[in-house]
C-alpha positions in Angstrom: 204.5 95.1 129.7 205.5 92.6 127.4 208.4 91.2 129.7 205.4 91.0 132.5 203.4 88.9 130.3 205.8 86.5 129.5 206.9 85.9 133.1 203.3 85.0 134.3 203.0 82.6 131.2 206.0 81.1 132.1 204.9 81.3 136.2 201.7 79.3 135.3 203.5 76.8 133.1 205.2 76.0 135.8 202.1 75.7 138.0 202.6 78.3 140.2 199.9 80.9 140.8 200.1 84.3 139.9 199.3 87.7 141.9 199.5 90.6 139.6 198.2 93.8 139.3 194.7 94.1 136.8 196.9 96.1 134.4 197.6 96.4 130.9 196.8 93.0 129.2 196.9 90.5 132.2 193.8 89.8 132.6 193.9 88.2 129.5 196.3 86.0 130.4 195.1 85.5 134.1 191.3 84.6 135.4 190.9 86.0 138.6 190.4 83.2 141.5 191.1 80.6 139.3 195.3 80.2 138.4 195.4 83.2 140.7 194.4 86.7 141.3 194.5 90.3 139.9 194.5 92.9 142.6 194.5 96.8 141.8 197.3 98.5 140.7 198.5 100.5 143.8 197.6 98.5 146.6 200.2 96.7 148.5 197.7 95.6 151.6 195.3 93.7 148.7 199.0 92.0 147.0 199.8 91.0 150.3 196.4 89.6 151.8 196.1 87.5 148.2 199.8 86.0 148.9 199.1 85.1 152.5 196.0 83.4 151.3 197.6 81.4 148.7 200.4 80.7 151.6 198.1 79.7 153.8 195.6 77.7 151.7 197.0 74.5 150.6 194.2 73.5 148.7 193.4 76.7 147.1 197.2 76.8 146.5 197.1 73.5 144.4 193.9 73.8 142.7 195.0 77.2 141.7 198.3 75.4 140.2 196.5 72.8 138.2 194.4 75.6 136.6 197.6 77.3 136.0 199.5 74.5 134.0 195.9 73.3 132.2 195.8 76.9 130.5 199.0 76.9 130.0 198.9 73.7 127.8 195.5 74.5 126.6 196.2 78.3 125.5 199.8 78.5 124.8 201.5 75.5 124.1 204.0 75.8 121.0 201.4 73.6 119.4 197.7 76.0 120.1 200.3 78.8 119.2 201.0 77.4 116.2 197.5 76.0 115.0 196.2 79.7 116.1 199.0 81.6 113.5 198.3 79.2 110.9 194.5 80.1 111.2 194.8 83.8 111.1 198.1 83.5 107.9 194.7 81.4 106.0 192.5 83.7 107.3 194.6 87.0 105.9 195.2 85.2 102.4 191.4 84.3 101.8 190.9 88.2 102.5 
């Protein structure tokens, strides 16, 4: 799951949205409807209508994109990751 993970973060740093089953940890990476959508494990016809829309809907397609690469640099840049291990290391050593 970990390798899934990864390539989403690395999908929405590039702006590109993401279709993914609503599995495992995901949807804490990925906010349905916004940098793209979480459809249920096991259903191919849902996978595929959510990748026609996305191919279909320009708009949607590029709003979806920009959300993508905001969270990206909001949530995981090497700097928030950084600032957000250096808070919980202070947080461990005040006990």
């Amino acid at each position: 799951m970990m390798k899934v993970c990864h390539i989403i973060l690395e999908a929405l740093a590039c702006g590109v949205p993401v279709v993914a089953p609503a599995v495992g940890g995901i949807g804490e990476i990925l906010a349905d409807g916004v940098e793209g959508y979480l459809v249920k494990e096991r259903e191919p016809a849902a996978f595929a209508r959510r990748c026609i829309e996305l191919v279909d809907d320009t708009r949607l397609r590029q709003d979806m994109s920009r959300a993508a690469h905001r969270k990206v640099l909001a949530r995981f840049s090497a700097e928030k990751m950084a600032q957000d291990y250096l808070r919980v290391y202070r947080e461990l050593l005040a006990g």
